[in-house]
C-alpha positions in Angstrom: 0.0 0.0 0.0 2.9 2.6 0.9 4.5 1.6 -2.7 1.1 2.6 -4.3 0.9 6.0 -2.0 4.5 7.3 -3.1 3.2 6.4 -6.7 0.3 7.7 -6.7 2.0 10.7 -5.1 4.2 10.8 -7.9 1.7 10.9 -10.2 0.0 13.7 -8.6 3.2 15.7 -9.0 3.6 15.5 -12.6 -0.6 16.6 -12.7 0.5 19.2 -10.9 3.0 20.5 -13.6 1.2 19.9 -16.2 -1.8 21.4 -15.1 0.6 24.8 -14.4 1.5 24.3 -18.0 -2.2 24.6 -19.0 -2.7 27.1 -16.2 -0.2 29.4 -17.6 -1.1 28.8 -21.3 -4.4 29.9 -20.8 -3.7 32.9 -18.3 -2.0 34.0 -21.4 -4.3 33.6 -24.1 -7.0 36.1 -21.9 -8.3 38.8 -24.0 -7.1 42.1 -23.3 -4.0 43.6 -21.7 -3.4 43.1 -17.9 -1.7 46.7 -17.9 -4.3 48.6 -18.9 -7.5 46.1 -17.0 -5.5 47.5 -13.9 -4.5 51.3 -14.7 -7.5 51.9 -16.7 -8.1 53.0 -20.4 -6.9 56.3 -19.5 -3.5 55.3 -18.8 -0.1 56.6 -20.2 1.8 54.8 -22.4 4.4 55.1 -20.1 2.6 54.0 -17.0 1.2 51.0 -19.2 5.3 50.2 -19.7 6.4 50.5 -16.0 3.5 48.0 -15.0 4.2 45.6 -17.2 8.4 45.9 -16.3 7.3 45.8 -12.8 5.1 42.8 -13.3 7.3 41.1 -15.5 4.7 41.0 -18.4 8.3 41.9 -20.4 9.8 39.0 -20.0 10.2 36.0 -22.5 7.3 33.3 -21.7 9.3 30.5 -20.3 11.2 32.8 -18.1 7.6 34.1 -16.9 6.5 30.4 -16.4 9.6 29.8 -14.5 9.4 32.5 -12.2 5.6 31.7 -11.1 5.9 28.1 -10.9 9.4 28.9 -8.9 7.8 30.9 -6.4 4.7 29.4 -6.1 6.2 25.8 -5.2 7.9 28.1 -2.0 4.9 29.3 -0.7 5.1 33.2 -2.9 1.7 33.1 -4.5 2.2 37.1 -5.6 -0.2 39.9 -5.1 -3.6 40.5 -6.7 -3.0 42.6 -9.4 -6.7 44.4 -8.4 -6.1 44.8 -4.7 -2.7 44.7 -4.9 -3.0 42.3 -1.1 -1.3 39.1 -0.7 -2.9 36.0 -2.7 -2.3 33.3 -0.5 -3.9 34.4 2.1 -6.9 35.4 -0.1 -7.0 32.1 -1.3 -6.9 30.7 1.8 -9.4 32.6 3.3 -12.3 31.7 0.4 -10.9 28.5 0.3 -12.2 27.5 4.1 -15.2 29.3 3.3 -15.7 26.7 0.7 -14.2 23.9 2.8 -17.1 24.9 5.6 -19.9 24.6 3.0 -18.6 22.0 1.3 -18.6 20.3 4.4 -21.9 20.8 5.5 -23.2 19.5 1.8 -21.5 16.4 2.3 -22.9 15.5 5.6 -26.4 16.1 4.1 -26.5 14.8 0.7 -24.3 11.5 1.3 -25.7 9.6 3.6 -29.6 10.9 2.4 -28.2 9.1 -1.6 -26.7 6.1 0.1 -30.1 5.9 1.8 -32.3 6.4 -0.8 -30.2 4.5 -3.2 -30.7 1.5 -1.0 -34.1 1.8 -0.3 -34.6 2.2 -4.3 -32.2 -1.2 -4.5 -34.5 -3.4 -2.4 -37.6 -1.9 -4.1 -36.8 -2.2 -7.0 -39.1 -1.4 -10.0 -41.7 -0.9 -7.3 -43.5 2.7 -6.7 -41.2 3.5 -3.8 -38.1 3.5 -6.4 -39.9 5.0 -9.3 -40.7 8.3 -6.6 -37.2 8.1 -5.4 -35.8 7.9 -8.8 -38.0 10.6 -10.1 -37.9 13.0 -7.6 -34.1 13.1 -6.9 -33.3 13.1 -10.7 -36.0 16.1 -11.0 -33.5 18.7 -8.8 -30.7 17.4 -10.9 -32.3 18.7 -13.8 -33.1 21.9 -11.8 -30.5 24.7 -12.8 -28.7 25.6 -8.8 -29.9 29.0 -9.5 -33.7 27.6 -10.0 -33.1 25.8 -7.2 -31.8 28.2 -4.9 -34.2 30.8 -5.6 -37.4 28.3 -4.8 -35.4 27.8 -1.3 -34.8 31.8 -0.6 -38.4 31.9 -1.9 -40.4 29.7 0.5 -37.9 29.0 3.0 -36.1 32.5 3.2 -38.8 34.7 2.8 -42.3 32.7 3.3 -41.5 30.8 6.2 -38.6 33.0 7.5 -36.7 29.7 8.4 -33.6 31.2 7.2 -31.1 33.7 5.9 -31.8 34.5 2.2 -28.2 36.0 1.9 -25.0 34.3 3.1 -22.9 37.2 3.3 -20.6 36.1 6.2 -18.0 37.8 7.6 -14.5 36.4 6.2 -13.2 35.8 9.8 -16.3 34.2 11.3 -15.7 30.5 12.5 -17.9 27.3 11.1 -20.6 28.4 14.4 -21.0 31.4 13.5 -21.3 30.9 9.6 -23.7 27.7 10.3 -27.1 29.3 9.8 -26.1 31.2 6.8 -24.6 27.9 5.3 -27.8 25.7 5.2 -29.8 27.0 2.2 -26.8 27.2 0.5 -25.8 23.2 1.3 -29.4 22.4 0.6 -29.1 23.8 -2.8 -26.2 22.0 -3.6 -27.3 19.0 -1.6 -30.8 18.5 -3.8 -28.4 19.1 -7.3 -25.7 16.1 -6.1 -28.7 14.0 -4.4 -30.0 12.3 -7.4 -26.1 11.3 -8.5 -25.4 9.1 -5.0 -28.6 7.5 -5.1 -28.5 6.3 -8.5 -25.1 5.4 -8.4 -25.9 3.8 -5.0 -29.0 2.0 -6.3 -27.2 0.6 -9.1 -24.4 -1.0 -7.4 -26.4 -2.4 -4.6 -28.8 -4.5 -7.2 -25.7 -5.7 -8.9 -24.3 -6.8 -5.5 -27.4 -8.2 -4.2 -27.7 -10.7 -6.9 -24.0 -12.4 -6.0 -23.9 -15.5 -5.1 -21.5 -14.8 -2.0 -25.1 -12.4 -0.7 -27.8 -15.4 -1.7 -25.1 -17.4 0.7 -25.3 -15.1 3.1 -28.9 -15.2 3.0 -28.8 -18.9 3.3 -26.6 -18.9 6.1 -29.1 -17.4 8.0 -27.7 -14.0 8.8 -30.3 -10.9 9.2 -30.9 -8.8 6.1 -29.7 -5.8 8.1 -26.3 -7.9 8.7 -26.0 -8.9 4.8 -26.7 -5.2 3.7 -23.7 -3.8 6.3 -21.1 -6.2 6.0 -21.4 -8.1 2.4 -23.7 -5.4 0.2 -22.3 -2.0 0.8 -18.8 -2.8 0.8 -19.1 -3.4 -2.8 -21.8 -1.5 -3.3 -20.5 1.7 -2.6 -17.3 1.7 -4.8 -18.9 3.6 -7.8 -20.7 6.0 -4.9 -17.0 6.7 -3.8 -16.1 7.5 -7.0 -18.8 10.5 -7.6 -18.4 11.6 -4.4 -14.5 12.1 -4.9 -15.3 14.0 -7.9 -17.6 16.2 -6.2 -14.9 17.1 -3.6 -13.4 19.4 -5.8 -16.6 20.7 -7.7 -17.6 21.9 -4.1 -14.7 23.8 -3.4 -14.0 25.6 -6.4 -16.7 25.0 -9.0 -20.2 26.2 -6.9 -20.3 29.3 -8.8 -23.5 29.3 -9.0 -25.1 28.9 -6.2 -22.2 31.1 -4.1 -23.3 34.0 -6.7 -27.6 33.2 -5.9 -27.0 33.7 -2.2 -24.2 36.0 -2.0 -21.6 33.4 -0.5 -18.1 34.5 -0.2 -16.3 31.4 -2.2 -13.7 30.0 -3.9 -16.0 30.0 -7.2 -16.8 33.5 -6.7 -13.1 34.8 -5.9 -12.2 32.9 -9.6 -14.9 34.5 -11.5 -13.9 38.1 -9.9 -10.1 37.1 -10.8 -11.2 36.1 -14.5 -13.2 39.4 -15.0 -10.5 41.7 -14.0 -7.8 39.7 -15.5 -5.6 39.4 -12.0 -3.5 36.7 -13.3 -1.6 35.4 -10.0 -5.1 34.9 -8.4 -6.3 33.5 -11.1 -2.9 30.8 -11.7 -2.7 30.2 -7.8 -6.8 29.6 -7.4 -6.7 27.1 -10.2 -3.7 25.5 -8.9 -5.1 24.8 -5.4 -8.8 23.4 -7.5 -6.3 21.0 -9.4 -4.6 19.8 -6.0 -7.8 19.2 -4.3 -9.2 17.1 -7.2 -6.1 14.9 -7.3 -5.9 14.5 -3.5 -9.7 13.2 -3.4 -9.2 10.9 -6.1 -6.2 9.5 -4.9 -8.1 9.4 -1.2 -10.9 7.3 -3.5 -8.6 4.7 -4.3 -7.4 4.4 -1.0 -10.7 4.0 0.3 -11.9 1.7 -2.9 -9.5 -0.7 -1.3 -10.9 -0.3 2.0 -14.4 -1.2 1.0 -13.2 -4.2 -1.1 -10.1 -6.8 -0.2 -10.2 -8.1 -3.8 -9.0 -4.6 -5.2 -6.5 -3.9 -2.7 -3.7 -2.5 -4.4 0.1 -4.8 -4.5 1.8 -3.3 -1.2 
């Protein structure tokens, strides 16, 4: 298992630099000139040429991707171009603003799709898994704006349950931030619902019909006993794998819904990095999306051979 780790690890690093090769390719290809999106279209000409010596927009391309990569491997993420403040902690700070929601989404939406999806499973093509089907592939369907707008609707507004805007405060702590975060999980919860419990539904009829689960069966053991320690095991590999996946979506990709109710995220800081052409926020925020994605998967595999012996990697 530690062999496969280090690999794994290694494999992770070479992402990593090719995904700063992309990164920087595209940064580069942006429309418009990064001197003038930050001194204006009133600028001089000399002004425009200071910047860009100051920024190093001068330089030779490879010696630009050389520099960035260089100091962003020690920890020197650069300066916002916009506000001209520290990017790194920036970064940081949206990015456990996303970790907080992203958190709170999981513990909802999870454990409600394994549910389901086994409920569905041992119903199968009976009304209880048509309506579970139906209804959790209907708010996939649902744009997150549509979504969050029926919850700020009648839960925000009609029932007063709720904040309708989660504006928090950049320093507030995971208590304090709780009651703003719950429309805004339940949003993303109802969109990533429908995924787990199909993809939970679908693995557990292929498990149940085994012959290792009809000798369980046989043996006498409880149905509840079968389902815990011979069904999900195996059933849940293809559930790990779109919830992996979604690890990364929920920290940088939530656009969206972090734009419907106002939520200071990692999605958000991107978008406002892309408009304004800040290219160190926007090369540093990317890099971090591209870090968590790889750690989740490779925290998937590890778990994949967790849940099932026969897939255990060579140690």
């Amino acid at each position: 298992m530690l062999i496969y780790i280090l690999r794994r690890l290694g494999f992770i690093i070479l992402t990593m630099f090719l995904a700063s090769l992309i990164i920087f390719s595209v940064t580069q290809l942006l429309p418009g000139d990064v001197a003038q999106v930050v001194l204006g279209q009133f600028a001089t000409q000399t002004a425009l040429d200071n910047l860009r010596e100051e920024l190093g927009l001068n330089l030779p391309l490879h010696t630009q991707y050389l520099n960035w990569i260089t100091h962003f491997v020690q920890g020197d993420w650069g300066n916002s171009l916009t506000s001209r403040m520290p990017v790194r902690p920036m970064i940081m700070a949206r990015l456990y603003n996303s970790a907080m929601l992203a958190g709170v989404a999981l513990v909802i939406y999870v454990p409600l799709g394994i549910l389901l999806g086994v409920i569905a499973a041992l119903h199968r093509n009976k009304l209880l898994d048509k309506i579970i089907s139906g209804v959790s592939m209907a708010f996939v369907g649902l744009p997150e704006f549509v979504t969050g707008l029926l919850l700020i609707t009648f839960l925000a507004i009609g029932l007063g349950w709720f904040p309708g805007n989660s504006s928090i405060n950049p320093e507030s702590t995971f208590r304090e931030a709780f009651y703003y975060l719950i429309l805004p999980a339940i949003t993303v919860s109802l969109t990533s619902l429908g995924y787990v419990a199909r993809m939970t539904r679908s693995g557990t009829i292929d498990v149940l019909r085994t012959d290792y689960v009809r000798a369980a069966y046989l043996k006498g053991l409880s149905r509840g006993h079968v389902l815990i320690r011979h069904v999900l095991r195996n059933a849940l590999l293809p559930t790990v794998t779109v919830v992996a996946m979604g690890i990364g979506w929920l920290l940088g990709g939530l656009i969206v819904t972090e734009s419907v109710f106002g939520y200071p995220g990692m999605g958000r800081l991107l978008v406002y990095a892309i408009q304004r052409r800040d290219l160190p926020l926007i090369q540093a925020g990317s890099m971090i999306i591209v870090m968590i994605y790889s750690l989740s998967n490779l925290g998937a595999d590890i778990l994949y051979s967790y849940l099932n012996p026969r897939i255990r990697v060579r140690k």
